[in-house]
C-alpha positions as CSV (number, residue, x, y, z in Angstrom):
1,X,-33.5,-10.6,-6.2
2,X,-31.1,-10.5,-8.8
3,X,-27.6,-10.4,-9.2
4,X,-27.1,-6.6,-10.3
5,X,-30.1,-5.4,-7.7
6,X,-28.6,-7.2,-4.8
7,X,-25.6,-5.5,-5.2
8,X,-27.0,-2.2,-5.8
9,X,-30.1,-2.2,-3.4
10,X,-31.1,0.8,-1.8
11,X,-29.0,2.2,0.7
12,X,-28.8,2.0,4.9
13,X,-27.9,5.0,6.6
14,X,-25.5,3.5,9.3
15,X,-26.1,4.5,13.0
16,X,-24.0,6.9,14.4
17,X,-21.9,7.1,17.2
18,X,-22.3,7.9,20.7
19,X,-19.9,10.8,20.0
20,X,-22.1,12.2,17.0
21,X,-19.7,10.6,14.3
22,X,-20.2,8.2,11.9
23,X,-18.2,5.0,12.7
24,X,-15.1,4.5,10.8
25,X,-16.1,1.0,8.7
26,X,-19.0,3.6,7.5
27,X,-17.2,5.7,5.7
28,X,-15.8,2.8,3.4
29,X,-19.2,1.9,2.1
30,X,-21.1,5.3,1.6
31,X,-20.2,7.9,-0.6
32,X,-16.9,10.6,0.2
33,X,-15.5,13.8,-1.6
34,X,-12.0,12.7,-3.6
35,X,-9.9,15.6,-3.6
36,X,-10.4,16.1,-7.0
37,X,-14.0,17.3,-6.2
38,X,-15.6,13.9,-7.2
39,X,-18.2,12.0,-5.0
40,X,-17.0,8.7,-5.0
41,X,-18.7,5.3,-4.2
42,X,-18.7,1.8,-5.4
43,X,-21.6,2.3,-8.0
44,X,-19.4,5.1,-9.3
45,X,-15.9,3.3,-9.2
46,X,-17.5,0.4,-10.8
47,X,-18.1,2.6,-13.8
48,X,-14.5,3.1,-14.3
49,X,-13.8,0.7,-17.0
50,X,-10.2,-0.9,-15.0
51,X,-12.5,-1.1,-12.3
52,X,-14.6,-3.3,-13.6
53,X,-12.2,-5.4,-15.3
54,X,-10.6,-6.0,-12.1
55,X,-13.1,-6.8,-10.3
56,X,-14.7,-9.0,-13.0
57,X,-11.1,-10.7,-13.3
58,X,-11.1,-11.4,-9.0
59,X,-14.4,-12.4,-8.9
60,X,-15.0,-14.8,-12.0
61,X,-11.2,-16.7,-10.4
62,X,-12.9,-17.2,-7.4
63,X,-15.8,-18.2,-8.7
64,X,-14.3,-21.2,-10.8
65,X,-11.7,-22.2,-8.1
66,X,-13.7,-25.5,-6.9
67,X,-14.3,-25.4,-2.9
68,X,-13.9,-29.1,-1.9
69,X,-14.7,-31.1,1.1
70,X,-11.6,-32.7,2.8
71,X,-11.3,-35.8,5.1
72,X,-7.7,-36.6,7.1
73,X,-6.8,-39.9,6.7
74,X,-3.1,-41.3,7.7
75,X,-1.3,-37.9,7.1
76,X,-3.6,-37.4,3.9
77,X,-6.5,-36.3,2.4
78,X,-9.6,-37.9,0.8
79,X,-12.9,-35.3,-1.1
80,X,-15.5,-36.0,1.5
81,X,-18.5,-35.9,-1.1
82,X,-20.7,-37.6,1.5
83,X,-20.2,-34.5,3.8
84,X,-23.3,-32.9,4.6
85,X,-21.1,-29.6,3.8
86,X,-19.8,-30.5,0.7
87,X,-23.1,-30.2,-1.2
88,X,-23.5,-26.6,0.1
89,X,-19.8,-25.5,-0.3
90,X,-19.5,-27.4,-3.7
91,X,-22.8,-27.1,-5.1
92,X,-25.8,-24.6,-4.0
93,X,-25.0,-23.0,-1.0
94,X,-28.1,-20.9,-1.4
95,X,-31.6,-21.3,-2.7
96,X,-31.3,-19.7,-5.9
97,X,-27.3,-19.2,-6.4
98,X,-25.0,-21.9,-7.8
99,X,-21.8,-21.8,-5.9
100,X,-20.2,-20.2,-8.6
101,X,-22.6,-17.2,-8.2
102,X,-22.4,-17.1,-5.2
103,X,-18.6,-17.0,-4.4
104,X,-18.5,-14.2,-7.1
105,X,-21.0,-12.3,-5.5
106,X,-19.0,-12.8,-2.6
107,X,-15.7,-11.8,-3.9
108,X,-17.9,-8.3,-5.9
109,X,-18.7,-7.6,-2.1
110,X,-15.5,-7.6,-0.8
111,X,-13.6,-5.8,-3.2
112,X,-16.3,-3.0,-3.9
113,X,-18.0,-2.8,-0.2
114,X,-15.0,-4.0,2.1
115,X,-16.6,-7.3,3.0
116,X,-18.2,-10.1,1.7
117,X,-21.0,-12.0,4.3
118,X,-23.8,-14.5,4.5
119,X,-25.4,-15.8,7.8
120,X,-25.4,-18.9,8.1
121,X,-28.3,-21.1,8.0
122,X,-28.7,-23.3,10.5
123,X,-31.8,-26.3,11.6
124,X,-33.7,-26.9,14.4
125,X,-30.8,-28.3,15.5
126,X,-28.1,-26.0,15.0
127,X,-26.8,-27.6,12.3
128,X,-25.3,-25.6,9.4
129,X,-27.5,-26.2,6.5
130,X,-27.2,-22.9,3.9
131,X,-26.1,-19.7,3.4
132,X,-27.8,-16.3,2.9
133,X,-25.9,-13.7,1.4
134,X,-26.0,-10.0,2.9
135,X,-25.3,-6.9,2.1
136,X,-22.3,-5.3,3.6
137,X,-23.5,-2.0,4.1
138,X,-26.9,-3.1,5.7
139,X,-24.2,-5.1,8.2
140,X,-23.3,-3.0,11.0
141,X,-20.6,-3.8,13.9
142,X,-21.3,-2.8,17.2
143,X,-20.2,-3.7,21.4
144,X,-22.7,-5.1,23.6
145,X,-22.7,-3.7,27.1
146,X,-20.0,-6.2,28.2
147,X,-18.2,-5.4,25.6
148,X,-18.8,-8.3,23.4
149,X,-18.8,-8.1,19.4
150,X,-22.0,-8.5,17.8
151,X,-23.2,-7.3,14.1
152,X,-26.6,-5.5,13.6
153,X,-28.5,-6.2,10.0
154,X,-30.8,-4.6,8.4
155,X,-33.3,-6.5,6.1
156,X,-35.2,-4.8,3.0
157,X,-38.1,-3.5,5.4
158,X,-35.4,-1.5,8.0
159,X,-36.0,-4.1,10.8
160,X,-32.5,-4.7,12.6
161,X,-31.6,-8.0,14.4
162,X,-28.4,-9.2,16.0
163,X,-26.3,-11.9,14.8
164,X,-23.6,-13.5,16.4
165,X,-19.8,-13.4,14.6
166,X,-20.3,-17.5,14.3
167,X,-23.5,-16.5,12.6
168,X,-22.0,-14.6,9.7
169,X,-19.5,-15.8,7.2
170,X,-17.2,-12.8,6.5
171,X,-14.3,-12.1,4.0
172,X,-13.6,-8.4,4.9
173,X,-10.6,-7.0,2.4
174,X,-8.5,-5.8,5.2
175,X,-10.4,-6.1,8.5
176,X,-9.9,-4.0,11.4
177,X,-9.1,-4.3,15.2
178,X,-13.4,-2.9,15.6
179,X,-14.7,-5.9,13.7
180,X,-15.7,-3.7,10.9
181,X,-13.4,-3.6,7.5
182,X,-12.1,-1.0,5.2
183,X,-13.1,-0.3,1.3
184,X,-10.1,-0.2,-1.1
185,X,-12.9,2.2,-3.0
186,X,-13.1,4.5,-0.3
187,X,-9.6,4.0,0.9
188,X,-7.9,5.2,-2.7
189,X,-10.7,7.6,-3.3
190,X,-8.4,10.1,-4.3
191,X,-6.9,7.9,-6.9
192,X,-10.1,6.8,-8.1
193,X,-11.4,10.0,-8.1
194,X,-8.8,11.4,-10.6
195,X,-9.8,8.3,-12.9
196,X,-13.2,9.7,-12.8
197,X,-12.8,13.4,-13.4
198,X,-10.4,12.7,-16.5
199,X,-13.1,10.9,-17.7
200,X,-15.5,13.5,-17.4
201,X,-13.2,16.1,-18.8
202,X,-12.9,14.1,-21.6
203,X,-16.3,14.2,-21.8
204,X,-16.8,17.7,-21.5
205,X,-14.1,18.5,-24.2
206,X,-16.0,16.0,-26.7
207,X,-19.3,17.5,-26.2
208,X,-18.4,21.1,-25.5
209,X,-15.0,21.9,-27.0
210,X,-14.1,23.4,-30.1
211,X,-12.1,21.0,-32.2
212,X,-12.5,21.8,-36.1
213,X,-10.1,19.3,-38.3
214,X,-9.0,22.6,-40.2
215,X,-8.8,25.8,-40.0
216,X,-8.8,28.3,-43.8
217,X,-7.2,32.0,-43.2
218,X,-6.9,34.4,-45.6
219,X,-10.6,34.2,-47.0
220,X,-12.0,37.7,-48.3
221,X,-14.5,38.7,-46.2
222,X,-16.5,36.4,-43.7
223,X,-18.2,34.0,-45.8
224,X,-22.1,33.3,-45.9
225,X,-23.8,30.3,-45.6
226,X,-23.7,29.1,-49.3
227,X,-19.9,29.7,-49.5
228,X,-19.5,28.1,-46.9
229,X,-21.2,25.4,-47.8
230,X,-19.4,25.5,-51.2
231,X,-15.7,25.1,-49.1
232,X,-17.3,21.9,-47.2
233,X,-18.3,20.4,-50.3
234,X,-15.0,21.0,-52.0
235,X,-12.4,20.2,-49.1
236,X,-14.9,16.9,-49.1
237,X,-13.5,15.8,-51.8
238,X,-10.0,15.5,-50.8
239,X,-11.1,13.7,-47.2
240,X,-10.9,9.5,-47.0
241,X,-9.5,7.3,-49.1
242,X,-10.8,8.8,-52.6
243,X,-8.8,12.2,-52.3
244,X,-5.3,10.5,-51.7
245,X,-2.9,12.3,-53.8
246,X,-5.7,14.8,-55.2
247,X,-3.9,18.3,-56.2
248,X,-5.5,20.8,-53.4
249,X,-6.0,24.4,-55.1
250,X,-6.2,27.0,-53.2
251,X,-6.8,30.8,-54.0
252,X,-4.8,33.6,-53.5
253,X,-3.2,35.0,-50.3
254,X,-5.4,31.8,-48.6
255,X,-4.2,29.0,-46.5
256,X,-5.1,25.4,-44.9
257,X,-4.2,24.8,-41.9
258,X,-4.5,21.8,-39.9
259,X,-5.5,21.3,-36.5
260,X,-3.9,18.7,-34.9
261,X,-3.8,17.5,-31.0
262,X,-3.3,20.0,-28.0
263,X,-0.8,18.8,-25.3
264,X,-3.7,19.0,-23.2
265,X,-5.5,16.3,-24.4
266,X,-2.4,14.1,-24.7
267,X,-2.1,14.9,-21.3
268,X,-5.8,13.3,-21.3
269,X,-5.0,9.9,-22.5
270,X,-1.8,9.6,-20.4
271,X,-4.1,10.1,-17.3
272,X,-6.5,7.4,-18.7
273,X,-3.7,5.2,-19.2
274,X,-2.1,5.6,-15.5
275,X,-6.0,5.2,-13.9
276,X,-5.1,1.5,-15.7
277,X,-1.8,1.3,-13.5
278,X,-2.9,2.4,-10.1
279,X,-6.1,0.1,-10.4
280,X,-4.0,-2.5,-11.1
281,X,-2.1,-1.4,-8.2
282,X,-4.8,-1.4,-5.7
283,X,-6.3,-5.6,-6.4
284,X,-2.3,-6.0,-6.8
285,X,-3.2,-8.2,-10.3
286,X,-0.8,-7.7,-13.5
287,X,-1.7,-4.7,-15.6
288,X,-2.4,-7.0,-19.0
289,X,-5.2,-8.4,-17.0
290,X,-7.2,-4.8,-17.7
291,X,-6.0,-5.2,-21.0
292,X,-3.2,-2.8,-20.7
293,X,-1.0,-4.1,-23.3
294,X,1.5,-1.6,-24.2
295,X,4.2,-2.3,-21.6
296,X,6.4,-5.0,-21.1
297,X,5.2,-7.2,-17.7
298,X,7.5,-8.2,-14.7
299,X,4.8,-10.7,-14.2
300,X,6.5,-13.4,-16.4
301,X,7.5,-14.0,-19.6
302,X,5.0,-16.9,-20.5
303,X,1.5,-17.2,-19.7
304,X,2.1,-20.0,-16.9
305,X,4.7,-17.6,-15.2
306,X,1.9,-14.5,-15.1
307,X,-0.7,-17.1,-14.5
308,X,1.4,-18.5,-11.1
309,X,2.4,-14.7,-10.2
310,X,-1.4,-13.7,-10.5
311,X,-2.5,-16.7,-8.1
312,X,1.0,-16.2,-5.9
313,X,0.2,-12.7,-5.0
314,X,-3.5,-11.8,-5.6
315,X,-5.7,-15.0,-5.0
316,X,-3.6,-17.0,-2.5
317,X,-4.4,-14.4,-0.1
318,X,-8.2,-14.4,-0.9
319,X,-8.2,-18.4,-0.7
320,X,-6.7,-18.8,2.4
321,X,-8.6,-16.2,4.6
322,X,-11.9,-18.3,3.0
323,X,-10.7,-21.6,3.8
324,X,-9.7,-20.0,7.3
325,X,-13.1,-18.4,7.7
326,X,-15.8,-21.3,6.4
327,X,-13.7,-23.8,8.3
328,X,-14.1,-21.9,11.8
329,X,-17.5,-21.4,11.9
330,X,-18.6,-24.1,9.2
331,X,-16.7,-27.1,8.4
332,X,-13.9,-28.1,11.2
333,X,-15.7,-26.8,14.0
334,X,-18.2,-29.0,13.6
335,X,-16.1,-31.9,13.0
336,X,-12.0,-31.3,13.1
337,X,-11.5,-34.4,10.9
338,X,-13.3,-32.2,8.0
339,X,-11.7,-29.3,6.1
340,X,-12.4,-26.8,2.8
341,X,-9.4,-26.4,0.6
342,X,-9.7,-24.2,-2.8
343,X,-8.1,-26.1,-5.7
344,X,-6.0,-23.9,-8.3
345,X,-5.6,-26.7,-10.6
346,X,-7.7,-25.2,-13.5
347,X,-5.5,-21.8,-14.1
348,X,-2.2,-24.2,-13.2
349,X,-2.5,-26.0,-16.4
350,X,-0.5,-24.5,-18.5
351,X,-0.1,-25.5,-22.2
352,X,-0.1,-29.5,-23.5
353,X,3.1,-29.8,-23.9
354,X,4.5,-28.0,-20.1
355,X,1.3,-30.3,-18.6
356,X,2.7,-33.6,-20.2
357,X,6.0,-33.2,-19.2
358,X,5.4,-32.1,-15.7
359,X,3.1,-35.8,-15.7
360,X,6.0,-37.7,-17.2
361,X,7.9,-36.9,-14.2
362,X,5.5,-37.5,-11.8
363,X,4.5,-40.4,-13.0
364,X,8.3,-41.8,-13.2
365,X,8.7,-40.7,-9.6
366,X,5.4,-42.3,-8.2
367,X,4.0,-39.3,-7.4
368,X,1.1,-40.1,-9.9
369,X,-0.6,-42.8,-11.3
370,X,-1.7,-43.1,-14.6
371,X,-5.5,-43.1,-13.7
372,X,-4.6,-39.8,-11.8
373,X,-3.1,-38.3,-14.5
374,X,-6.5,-38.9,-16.9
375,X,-8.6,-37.7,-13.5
376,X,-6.7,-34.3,-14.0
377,X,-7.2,-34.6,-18.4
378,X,-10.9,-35.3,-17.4
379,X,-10.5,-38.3,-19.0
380,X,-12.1,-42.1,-17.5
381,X,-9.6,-44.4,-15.7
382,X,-8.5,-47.2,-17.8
383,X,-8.1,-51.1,-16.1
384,X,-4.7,-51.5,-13.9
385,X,-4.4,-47.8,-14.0
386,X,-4.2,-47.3,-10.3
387,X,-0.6,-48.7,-10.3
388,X,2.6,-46.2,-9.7
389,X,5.8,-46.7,-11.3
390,X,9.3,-46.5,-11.0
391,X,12.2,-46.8,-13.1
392,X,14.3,-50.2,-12.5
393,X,17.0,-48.1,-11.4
394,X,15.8,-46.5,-8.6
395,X,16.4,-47.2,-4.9
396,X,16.1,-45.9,-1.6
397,X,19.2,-46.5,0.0
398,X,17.6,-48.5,3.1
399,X,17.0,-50.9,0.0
400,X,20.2,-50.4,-1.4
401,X,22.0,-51.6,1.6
402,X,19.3,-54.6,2.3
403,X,20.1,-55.3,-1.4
404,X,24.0,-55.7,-1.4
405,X,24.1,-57.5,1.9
406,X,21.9,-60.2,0.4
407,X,24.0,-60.6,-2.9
408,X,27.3,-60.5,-0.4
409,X,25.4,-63.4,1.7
410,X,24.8,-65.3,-1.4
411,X,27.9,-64.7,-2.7
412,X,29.6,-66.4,0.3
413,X,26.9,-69.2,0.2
414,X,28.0,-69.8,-2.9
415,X,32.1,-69.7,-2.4
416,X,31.3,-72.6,1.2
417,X,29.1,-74.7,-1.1
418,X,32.3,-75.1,-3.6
């Protein structure tokens, strides 16, 4: 199944409730009434064009932020490649999905649905060894009879089995007390839903109203269809580049007038434009990242300082309830000396000149080594390159002291062997 037909498969009808109603998480992934009279869903959203760029701008960072394999060692870290995890968190967790494709179908999931899941794949002996991803709204929370929290999923036929929460792999975008999760889509479907019906105003005015460039008064009579055909053809000549500066004659008692734009379609645009701000809004992700260019930002004034406040205060958040998530019910629970971590360092980079300066200080601190420095250039270690430096001046001051006492000591030396 593809990418574009898993997403938009067919859809569930979720069970209702014992009370008649449908449950709440339902609501956020089937279709509602905005109160601007639009149906909205996530299909429809995703046609918005901010929409879409948000979502293709959440998605695709996730997607390239690496997910590595961990092992503690003395108070550090060291990438576990030999982990039996790391090749399915790093590589292919699925059969036919790279990792990249499949943390971005993922992250589409849980922005457009509520919820990005996969069950988890295990062997005969109950060791994780894929994923399978699932479609949130064939994913239904229920209670057992004790009370316990167990998820119902439909496959492609309609046949419902019960997994377990260690089962499924879930990144719900804001998760409630029921197990279920909530739809920024369905949550701002007013907002959306005024996005959408400006849109289709606009449509309807393009392919419906009456705009003529120009209107002529003062004409004898109404003209037939050769005049009129004879006033096209000789306005045409003063239309484009050719009739700049062309003296315009006009007959007697007649008049040109030109028709220029209502305030209701200004009105239109402005509404397009603030559909740009509240989606930006709603992922919380700076509004130049839609392409919305005419404002100032208060992200930054350089493209490291938006870069840092788009990772601070939209991915961080994403990252860390992953890493929480895969390492509960995938990596540390099977073995606590294993962890996930995203790394950030590819949208950190920042321009040559900011990235070699930040590595001249680390590496006259000793915080890097020179073949660490070329790891992060993706370039190949050189011979002694594993050696950190310090400048000659530099001491702790446990040093320090150790150091003076021995020159006082050999001072005195000196002054008894005169």
């Amino acid at each position: 199944m593809g990418f574009f037909s898993e997403l938009f498969a067919p859809h569930q009808q979720p069970e209702a409730r014992s009370d008649g109603g449908l449950p709440s998480w339902a609501e956020q992934i089937g279709g509602s009434i905005s109160s601007a009279g639009v149906s909205i869903n996530s299909e429809k959203a995703l046609s918005l064009t901010p929409v879409w760029s948000a979502i293709q701008v959440i998605s695709n960072a996730m997607g390239t932020f690496p997910l590595h394999t961990y092992r503690r060692i003395n108070g550090g870290k060291e990438v576990a490649a030999d982990y039996p995890m790391y090749r399915i968190l790093h590589d292919k967790p699925t059969e036919t999905l790279t990792a990249f494709q499949w943390r971005k179908l993922m992250m589409t999931f849980e922005l457009l649905w509520g919820c990005g899941i996969s069950e988890v794949i295990f062997d005969s002996n109950g060791y994780p060894v894929g994923l399978k991803p699932i479609h949130p709204k064939n994913v239904t929370p229920a209670k057992t009879v004790k009370g316990d929290l167990v998820y119902h999923v439909r496959d492609d036929g309609g046949k419902v089995t019960v997994k377990q929460p260690h089962q499924l792999i879930m990144f719900p975008f804001y998760p409630t007390l029921e197990g279920g999760w909530l739809s920024p889509i369905q949550v701002f479907r007013d907002a959306l839903g005024e996005g959408i019906s400006a849109r289709e105003f606009g449509q309807a005015s393009f392919s419906q109203g009456l705009r003529p460039a120009a209107v002529i008064s003062g004409l004898k009579g109404s003209p037939d269809e050769a005049s009129r055909q004879s006033i096209e053809d000789y306005f045409a000549n003063f239309q484009g580049l050719k009739g700049t500066r062309k003296v315009l004659l006009l007959g007697e008692g007649v008049s040109l007038e030109k028709v220029g734009m209502p305030a209701t379609d200004l009105q239109y645009l402005e509404a397009r434009k603030f559909t740009v701000a509240e989606v930006a809004r709603i992922f919380n992700i700076p509004p130049h990242m839609l392409q919305d260019l005419e404002k100032t930002t208060s992200w930054g004034t350089g493209v490291s300082q938006i870069t840092q406040g788009f990772l601070t205060f939209c991915m961080l958040a994403h990252c860390n309830q992953w890493e929480d998530e895969i390492n509960s019910k995938l990596v540390s629970v099977v073995d606590p000396q294993y962890f996930c971590e995203f790394s950030m360092d590819g949208l950190l980079r920042g321009d040559p000149k900011e990235r070699y300066e930040s590595y001249k200080i680390s590496a006259s601190l000793g915080v890097l080594s020179i073949n660490e420095i070329r790891t992060k250039e993706n370039l190949n270690p050189i011979p002694n390159g594993d050696v950190r430096l310090v400048p000659m001046n530099m001491h702790t001051l446990e040093n320090a002291i150790e150091g003076i006492g021995n020159k006082l000591d050999k001072d005195k030396e000196a002054e008894d062997a005169n």
